[in-house]
C-alpha positions in Angstrom: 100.6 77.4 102.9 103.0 76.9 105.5 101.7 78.7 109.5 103.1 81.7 110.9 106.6 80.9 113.0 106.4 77.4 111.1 110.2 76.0 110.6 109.4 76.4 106.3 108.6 79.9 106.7 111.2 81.2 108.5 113.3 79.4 106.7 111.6 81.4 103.5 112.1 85.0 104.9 115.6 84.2 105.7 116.3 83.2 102.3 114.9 86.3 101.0 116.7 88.6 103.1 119.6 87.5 102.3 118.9 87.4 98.6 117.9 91.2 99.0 121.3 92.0 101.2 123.1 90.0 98.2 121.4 92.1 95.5 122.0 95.2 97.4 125.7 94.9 97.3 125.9 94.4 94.3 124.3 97.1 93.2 126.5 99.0 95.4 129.5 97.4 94.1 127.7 97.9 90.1 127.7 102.0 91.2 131.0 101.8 92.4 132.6 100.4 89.4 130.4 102.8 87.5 131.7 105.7 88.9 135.1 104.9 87.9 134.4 104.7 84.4 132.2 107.7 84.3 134.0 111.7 84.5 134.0 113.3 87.5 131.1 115.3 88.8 130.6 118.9 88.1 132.0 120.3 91.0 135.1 117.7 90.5 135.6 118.3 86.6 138.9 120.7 85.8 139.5 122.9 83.6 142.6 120.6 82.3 139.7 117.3 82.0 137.3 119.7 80.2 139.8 120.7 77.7 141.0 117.6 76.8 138.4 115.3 77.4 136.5 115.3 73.8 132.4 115.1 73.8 131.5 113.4 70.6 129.7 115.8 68.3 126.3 115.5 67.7 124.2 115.1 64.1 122.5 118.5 65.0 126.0 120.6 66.1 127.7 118.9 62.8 124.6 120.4 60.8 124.9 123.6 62.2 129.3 123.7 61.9 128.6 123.3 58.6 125.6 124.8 57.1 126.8 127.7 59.4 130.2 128.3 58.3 128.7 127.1 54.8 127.8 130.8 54.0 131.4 132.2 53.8 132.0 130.0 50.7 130.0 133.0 49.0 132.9 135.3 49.8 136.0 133.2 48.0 133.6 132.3 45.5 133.0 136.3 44.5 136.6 137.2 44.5 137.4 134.0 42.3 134.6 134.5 39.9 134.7 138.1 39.4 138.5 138.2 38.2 137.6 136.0 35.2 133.8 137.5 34.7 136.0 141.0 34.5 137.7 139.9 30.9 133.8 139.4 29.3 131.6 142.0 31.6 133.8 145.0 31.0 133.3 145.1 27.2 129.8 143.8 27.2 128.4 146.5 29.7 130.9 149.2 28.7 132.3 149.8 31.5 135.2 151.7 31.8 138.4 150.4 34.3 137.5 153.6 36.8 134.2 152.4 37.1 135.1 148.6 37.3 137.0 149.3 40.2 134.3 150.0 41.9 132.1 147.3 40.9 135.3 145.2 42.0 135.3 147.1 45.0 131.5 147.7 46.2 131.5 144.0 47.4 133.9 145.3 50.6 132.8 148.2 50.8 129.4 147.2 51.3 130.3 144.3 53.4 132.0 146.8 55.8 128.7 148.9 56.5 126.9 145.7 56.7 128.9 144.4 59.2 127.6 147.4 61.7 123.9 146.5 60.4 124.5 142.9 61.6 125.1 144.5 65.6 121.1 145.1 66.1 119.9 142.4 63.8 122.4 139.3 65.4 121.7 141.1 69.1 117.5 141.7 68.3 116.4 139.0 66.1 119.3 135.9 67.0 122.4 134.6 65.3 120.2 131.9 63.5 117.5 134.8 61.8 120.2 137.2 61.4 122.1 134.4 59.0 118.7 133.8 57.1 118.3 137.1 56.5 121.7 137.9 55.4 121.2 134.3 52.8 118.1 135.7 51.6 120.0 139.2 50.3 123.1 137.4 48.7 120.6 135.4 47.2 119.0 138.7 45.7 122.3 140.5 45.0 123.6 137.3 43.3 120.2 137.3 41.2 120.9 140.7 40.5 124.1 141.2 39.6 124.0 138.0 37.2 120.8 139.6 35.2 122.6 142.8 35.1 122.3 145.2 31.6 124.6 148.0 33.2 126.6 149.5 35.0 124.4 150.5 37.4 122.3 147.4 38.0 126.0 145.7 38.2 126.7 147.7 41.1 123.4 147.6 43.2 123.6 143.6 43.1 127.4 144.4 44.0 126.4 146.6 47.2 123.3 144.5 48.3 125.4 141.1 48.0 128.3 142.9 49.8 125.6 143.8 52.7 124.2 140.4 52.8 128.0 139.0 53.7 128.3 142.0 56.1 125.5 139.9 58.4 127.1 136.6 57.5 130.8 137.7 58.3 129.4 139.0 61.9 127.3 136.5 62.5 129.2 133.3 61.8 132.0 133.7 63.8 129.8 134.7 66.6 127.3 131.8 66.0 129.9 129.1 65.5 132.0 130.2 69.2 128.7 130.0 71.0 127.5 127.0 70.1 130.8 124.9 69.2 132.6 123.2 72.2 135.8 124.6 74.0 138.6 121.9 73.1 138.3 122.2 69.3 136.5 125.8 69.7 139.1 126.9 67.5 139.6 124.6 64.9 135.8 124.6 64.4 135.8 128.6 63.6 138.3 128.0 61.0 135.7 126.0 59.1 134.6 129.7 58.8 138.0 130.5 56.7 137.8 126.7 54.9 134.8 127.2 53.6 135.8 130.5 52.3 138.7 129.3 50.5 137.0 126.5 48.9 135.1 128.7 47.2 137.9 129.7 45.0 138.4 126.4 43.7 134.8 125.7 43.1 134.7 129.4 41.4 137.9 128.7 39.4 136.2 125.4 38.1 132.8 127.0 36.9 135.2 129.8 34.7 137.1 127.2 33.1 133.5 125.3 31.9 132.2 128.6 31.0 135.1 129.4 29.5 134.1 127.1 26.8 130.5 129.1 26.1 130.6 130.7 23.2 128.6 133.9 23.9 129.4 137.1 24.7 127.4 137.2 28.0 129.1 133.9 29.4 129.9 136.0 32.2 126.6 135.5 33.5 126.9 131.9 33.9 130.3 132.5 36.2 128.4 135.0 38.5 125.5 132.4 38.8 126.9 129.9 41.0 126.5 133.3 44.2 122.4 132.4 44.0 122.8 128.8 44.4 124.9 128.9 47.5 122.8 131.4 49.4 119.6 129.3 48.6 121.2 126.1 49.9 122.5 127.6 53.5 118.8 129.7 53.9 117.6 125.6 53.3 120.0 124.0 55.9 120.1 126.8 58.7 115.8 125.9 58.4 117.3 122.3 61.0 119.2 124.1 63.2 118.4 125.5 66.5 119.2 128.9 68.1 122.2 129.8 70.0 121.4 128.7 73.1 124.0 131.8 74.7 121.5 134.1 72.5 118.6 132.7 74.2 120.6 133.1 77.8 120.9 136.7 76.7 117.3 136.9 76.2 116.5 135.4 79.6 114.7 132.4 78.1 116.4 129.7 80.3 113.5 127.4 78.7 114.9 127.6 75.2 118.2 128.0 76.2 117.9 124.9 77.9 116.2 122.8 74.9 118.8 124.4 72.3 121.5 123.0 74.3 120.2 119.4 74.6 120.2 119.5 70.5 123.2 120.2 70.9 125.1 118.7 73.3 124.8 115.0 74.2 123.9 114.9 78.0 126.8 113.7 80.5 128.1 115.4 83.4 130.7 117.4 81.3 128.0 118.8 79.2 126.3 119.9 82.2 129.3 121.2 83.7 129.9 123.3 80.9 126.3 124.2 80.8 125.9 125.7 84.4 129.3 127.7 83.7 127.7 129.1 81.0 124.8 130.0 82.5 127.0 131.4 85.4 129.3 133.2 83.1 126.8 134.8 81.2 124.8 136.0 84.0 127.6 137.4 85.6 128.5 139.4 82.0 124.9 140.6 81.7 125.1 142.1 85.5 127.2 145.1 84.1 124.9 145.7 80.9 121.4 146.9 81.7 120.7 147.9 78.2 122.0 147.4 74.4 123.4 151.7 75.2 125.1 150.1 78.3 127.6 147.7 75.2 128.5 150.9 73.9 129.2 152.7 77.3 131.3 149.9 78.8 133.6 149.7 75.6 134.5 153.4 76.9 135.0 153.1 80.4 136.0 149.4 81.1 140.3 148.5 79.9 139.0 145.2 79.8 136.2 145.0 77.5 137.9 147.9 75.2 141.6 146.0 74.8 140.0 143.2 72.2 139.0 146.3 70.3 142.5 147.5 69.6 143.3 143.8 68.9 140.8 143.3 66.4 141.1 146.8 64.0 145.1 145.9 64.0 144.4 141.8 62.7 141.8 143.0 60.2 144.2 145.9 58.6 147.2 143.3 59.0 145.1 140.5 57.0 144.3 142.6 53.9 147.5 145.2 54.0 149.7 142.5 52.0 147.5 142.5 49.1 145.4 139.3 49.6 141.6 140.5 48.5 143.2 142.6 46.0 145.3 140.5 44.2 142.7 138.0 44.0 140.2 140.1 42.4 142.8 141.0 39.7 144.6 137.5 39.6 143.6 137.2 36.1 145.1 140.2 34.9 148.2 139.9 37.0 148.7 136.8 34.7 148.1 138.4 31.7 150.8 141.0 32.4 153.0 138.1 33.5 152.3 137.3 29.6 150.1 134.3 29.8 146.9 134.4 27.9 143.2 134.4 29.3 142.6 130.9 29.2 145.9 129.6 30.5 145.1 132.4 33.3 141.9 130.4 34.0 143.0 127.1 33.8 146.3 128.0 36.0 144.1 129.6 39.0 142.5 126.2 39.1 145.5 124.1 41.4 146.2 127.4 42.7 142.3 127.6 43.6 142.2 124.1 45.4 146.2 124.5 46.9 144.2 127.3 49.0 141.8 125.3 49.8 143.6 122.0 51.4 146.1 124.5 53.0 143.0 125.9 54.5 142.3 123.0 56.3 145.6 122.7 58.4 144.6 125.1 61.2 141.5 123.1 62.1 144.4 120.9 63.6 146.9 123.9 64.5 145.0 126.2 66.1 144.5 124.1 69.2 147.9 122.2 68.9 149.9 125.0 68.5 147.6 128.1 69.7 147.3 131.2 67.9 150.1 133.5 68.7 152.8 131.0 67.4 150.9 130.4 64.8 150.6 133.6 63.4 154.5 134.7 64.4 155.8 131.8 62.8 153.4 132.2 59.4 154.9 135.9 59.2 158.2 135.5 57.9 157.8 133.2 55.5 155.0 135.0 54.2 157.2 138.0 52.8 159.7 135.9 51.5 156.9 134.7 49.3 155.7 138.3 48.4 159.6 139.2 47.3 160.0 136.0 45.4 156.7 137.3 43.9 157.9 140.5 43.3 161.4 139.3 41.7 159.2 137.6 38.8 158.0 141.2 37.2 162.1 141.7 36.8 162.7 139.3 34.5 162.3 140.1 30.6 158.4 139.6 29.1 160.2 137.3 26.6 160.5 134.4 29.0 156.8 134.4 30.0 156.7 130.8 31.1 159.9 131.8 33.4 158.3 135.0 34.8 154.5 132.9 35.7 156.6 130.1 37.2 158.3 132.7 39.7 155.1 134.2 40.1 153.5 131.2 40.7 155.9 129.6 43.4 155.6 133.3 45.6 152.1 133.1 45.0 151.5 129.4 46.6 153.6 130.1 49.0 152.1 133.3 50.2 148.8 131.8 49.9 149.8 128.6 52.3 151.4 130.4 54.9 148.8 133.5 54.7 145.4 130.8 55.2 147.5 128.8 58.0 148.1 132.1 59.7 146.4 135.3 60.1 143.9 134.3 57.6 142.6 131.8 60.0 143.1 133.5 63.0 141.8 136.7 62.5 137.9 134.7 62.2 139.1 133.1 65.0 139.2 135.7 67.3 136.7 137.5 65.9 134.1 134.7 68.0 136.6 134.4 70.9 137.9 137.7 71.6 135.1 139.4 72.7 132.8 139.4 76.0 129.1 138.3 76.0 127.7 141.3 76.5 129.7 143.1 73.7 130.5 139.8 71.4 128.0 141.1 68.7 129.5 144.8 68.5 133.3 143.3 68.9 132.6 140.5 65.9 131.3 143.4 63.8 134.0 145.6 65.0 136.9 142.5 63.4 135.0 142.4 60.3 134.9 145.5 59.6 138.5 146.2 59.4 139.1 143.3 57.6 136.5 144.4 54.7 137.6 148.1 54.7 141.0 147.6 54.7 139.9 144.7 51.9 137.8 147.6 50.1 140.7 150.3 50.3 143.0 148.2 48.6 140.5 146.7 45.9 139.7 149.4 44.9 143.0 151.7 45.2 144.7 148.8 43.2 144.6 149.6 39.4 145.5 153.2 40.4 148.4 151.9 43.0 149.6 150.0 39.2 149.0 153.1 37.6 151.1 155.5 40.2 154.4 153.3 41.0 153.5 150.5 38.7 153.2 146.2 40.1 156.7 146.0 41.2 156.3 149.1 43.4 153.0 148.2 44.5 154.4 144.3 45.7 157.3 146.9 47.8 154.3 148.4 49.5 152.8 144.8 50.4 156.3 143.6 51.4 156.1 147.0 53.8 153.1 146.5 55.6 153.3 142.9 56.2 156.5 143.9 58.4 154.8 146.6 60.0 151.9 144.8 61.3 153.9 141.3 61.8 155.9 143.9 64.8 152.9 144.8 65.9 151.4 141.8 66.3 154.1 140.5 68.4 153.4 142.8 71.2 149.8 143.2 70.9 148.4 139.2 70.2 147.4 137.1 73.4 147.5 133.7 72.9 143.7 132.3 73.7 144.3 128.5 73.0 143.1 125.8 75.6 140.4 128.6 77.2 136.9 129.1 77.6 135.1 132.2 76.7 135.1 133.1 79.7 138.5 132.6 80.6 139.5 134.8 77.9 138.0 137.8 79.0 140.2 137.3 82.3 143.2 137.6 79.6 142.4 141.5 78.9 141.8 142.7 82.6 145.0 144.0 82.5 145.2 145.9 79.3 147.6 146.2 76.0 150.4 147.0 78.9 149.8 143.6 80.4 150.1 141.7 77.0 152.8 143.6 76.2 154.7 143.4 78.9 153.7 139.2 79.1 154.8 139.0 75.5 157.9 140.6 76.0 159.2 138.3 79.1 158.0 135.8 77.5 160.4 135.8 74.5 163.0 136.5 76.2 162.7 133.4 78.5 162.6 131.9 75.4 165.7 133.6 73.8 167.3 132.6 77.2 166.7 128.7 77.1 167.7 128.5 73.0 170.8 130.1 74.1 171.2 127.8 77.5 170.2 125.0 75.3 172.9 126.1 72.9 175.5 126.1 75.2 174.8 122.8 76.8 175.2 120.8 73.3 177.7 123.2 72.4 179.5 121.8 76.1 178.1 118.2 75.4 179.3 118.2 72.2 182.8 119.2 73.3 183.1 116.8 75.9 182.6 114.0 73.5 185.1 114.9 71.4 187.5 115.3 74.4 186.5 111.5 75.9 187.0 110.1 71.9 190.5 111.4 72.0 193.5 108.9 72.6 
C-alpha cells in the first residue's frame, strides 16, 4: 500500500479525478443530447405541439374506446332488427299497425326520458357505473322483449330497453371526451356513431339467417342478438377504470391521479395535459357549489347556456330528414317499392354494411377538416339524395326493379353523406360542447333532442303515409333538411384542434358572436374565390395574349 504524499499515490488520486471530471461531462453532454430529443417541458409545451404531437394510445384507453363506445351498437342494431322482426311479430302477437307504432316508437321515446335519468346517475355514481347500469337494463329489456306473448310485455321490454340506451347515449359521449386525448378527441367520439352503424349490418345479417327458420316465432331469434351485446360491454367496462375528470369532480385527486396513469403513458405532455386539467376543472368547479348551482348557471351565465341552443337545433336537424324513421320501416318502404320480403332483407344487407364503412370516414375528417365544414358541405348533397329518393315513388309499380334501383341510389347516398356529417357530429359535440360543471346535463340535453325528435317521427310515420301519402312525406324531409342546414350555418362553431377547455372560451360571447364570426367568415371566403377567380381569369388571358403572333 503505497504512503501518504508518496509519488504512486498521488499519481492515483489524479487519475481518478480526472476520470470522475471525464464521466461528469459526459453525463452532462448525455442530458444535453437528451433534452433535444425529448418535448419540451410543461411550461414550454404549446398548444400547437400538444395538438399535433400524437401520445401513443395505451392497451387500457384502447379497451375503454372500445368497450365504451361498444354499447351504441345496441341502438343500429334495434332499428335494423325490428323493421324485419315487424313482418312476423305483428301477426303472431296481433297487433294492430296503431299499436305497432308505438312499439316501434317506445324505443325513442323511452330513450328520451332516460337520457334526463342519466344527469344524477353519470354526475352521482360515475360515467363507468352509470354505463353498467344502463348494460344491465338493455340486457333485461332485450330479454324481455324477445320472450314477449303480447302486446303489452312487447312494449315494457321496448320502454325499459329504450331507458337503458337513454344512460348509454348520455354517458358515452361524455365518458369517451373525458378520457380520450385532445388531437384525435374527435375522431375517437365518432367511434360512438361507428359502432352504432355497424349494428345495422350485423342486425341485417342475423334477419337474413333467421329468415330461413321456419317458425312462426322466428322473430324472436332476430330480437335476440340486443341481450348478447349488453352482456358483452357490462363484461368489458368490468377492465376499465373511472374517468379520471369524474374523480376530479369528486375531489379525489388520489384516484384521479391513478385513473390517469392507466391511461395515459407518462411523459411530460401527459403531464402537461394533466395539470391543465386539474387547473381547468378546478377553475369550472369554483362557480358551482352544488348539483342546484348546474341548473342555476345554465340561466344566468351566456356562456354556459349558448351550447344549449346548439345542441336542441343538431338533435332536431339529425332526425327531421327521416333517418330513425325510415329505418324502422325500411322493410316496408321496399315492399311498397314492389320488392318482396326476402329480397327486402337480403337488399338492406350492402346497404347495412355501406353505412357502416362510410361511418368510419369522420374518425379521419373530423380533425382534418373540423366540424363546421363538415357538416355544411354534407348538407347539400344530402337532399339531392332525399329527391332522387323521392323521384323513385313516381315511376309506375310495373317497373319494380327500376323504382328500388332509384330508391336505392338516394338511399346510399343519403346514408353516406348523412353518417359523414351531422350524424357524426352531433355525438361529437354532445362530449365537447359542454362545460365540466354542466357536461352531464348538456350531454343529456343533445340526446334528448335527438331521440324525441327520433320518437316524433317514428311514430308519426305510418300516419304521415296515411295523411299526404310517401311522396309527400319525402317533401316534408326534403323541407326540413333545408331549414335546419340554414340554421346551422349561423349557429355551428367550429371546435376542431381545441381542448375542452378552450371550447368553452368559444361561447363567452354568445349566438351573436358565432353569428356574427360565421358570417365574416364566409364572406372572406366568397371574397378570395372571387379574387382567386379573377386572377386565373387575368392569368389565363395573358397567356393567351403572349401565345399570339
Amino acid at each position: 500500500m503505497p504512503s501518504p504524499g508518496s509519488a504512486s499515490m498521488v499519481k492515483g488520486l489524479t487519475e481518478r479525478q480526472e476520470e470522475e471530471e471525464s464521466k461528469e461531462i459526459q453525463d452532462d453532454l448525455g442530458e444535453l443530447l437528451n433534452e433535444e430529443k425529448k418535448p419540451a417541458e410543461s411550461h414550454e409545451i404549446t398548444h400547437e405541439y400538444l395538438m399535433n404531437h400524437k401520445e401513443p394510445l395505451t392497451p387500457q384507453l384502447r379497451l375503454l374506446l372500445f368497450f365504451v363506445a361498444f354499447g351504441s351498437i345496441m341502438m343500429g342494431m334495434d332499428q335494423a332488427l325490428l323493421t324485419t322482426a315487424e313482418i312476423f311479430a305483428k301477426p303472431f302477437l296481433h297487433i294492430s299497425t296503431s299499436h305497432w307504432s308505438w312499439v316501434a316508437s317506445a324505443f325513442s321515446l323511452a330513450t328520451a326520458w332516460g337520457t334526463l335519468f342519466a344527469i344524477p346517475v353519470g354526475e352521482f355514481l360515475g360515467r363507468k357505473r352509470a354505463l353498467q347500469i344502463s348494460a344491465t337494463l338493455c340486457f333485461t329489456g332485450g330479454v324481455m322483449q324477445t320472450a314477449a306473448n303480447s302486446f303489452r310485455v312487447l312494449l315494457a321490454g321496448r320502454l325499459l330497453l329504450g331507458l337503458g340506451m337513454g344512460l348509454e347515449a348520455m354517458n358515452i359521449p361524455i365518458y369517451l371526451a373525458e378520457c380520450a386525448p385532445a388531437y384525435g378527441r374527435g375522431g375517437h367520439l365518432n367511434f360512438f356513431n361507428w359502432f352504432q352503424m355497424s349494428g345495422a349490418p350485423t342486425a341485417y345479417v342475423i334477419n337474413a339467417i333467421f329468415l330461413q327458420v321456419k317458425t312462426p316465432w322466428r322473430w324472436r331469434f332476430m330480437l335476440a342478438p340486443i341481450c348478447v351485446a349488453a352482456f358483452i360491454q357490462f363484461l368489458g367496462l368490468l377492465l376499465l377504470p373511472e374517468s379520471p375528470r369524474w374523480y376530479l369532480m369528486k375531489d379525489k385527486m388520489d384516484l384521479a391521479e391513478k385513473a390517469w396513469q392507466r391511461l395515459r403513458y407518462d411523459s411530460p405532455v401527459t403531464r402537461y395535459e394533466y395539470r391543465k386539467m386539474v387547473e381547468g376543472v378546478g377553475e369550472d368547479l369554483k362557480e358551482r357549489k352544488t348539483y342546484l348551482d348546474s341548473f342555476k348557471l345554465i340561466f344566468t351565465n351566456r356562456r354556459v347556456r349558448t351550447p344549449f341552443y346548439i345542441g336542441a337545433v343538431l338533435g332536431m336537424a339529425s332526425q327531421f330528414s327521416g333517418a330513425t324513421a325510415i329505418g324502422y320501416y325500411l322493410t316496408s318502404l321496399l315492399e311498397i317499392l314492389g320488392l318482396t320480403v326476402e329480397t327486402a332483407v337480403y337488399a338492406e344487407i350492402p346497404i347495412g354494411f355501406w353505412s357502416a364503412i362510410i361511418a368510419s370516414i369522420p374518425s379521419y375528417l373530423l380533425d382534418k377538416v373540423g366540424r363546421r365544414p363538415l357538416l355544411m358541405y354534407t348538407f347539400p348533397p344530402q337532399i339531392i339524395a332525399i329527391i332522387l329518393s323521392l323521384t323513385s315513388f313516381y315511376i309506375p309499380i310495373s317497373k319494380a326493379s327500376q323504382r328500388a334501383e332509384d330508391y336505392f341510389i338516394g338511399f346510399l347516398l343519403y346514408g353516406a353523406f348523412n353518417n359523414i356529417g351531422i350524424s357524426s357530429i352531433q355525438w361529437v359535440e354532445a362530449g365537447e360542447l359542454y362545460e365540466t360543471e354542466v357536461r352531464s346535463i348538456g350531454a343529456a340535453w343533445s340526446a334528448f333532442w335527438i331521440f324525441a325528435s327520433a320518437f316524433v317521427t317514428t311514430y308519426t310515420f305510418s300516419k304521415q303515409v296515411d295523411a299526404v301519402g310517401v311522396k309527400g312525406l319525402y317533401g316534408l324531409y326534403t323541407g326540413f333538411t333545408v331549414f335546419f342546414m340554414i340554421v346551422l350555418f349561423f349557429i355551428f362553431p367550429e371546435t376542431k384542434g381545441k381542448t375542452l377547455e378552450e371550447v368553452k372560451e368559444i361561447m363567452e360571447g354568445g349566438l351573436p358572436f358565432i353569428i356574427h364570426k360565421n358570417i365574416v367568415d364566409a364572406w372572406n371566403n366568397v371574397k378570395y374565390l372571387l379574387s382567386f377567380g379573377k386572377q386565373q381569369s387575368k392569368s389565363m388571358t395573358a397567356s393567351e395574349e403572349s401565345a399570339a403572333p
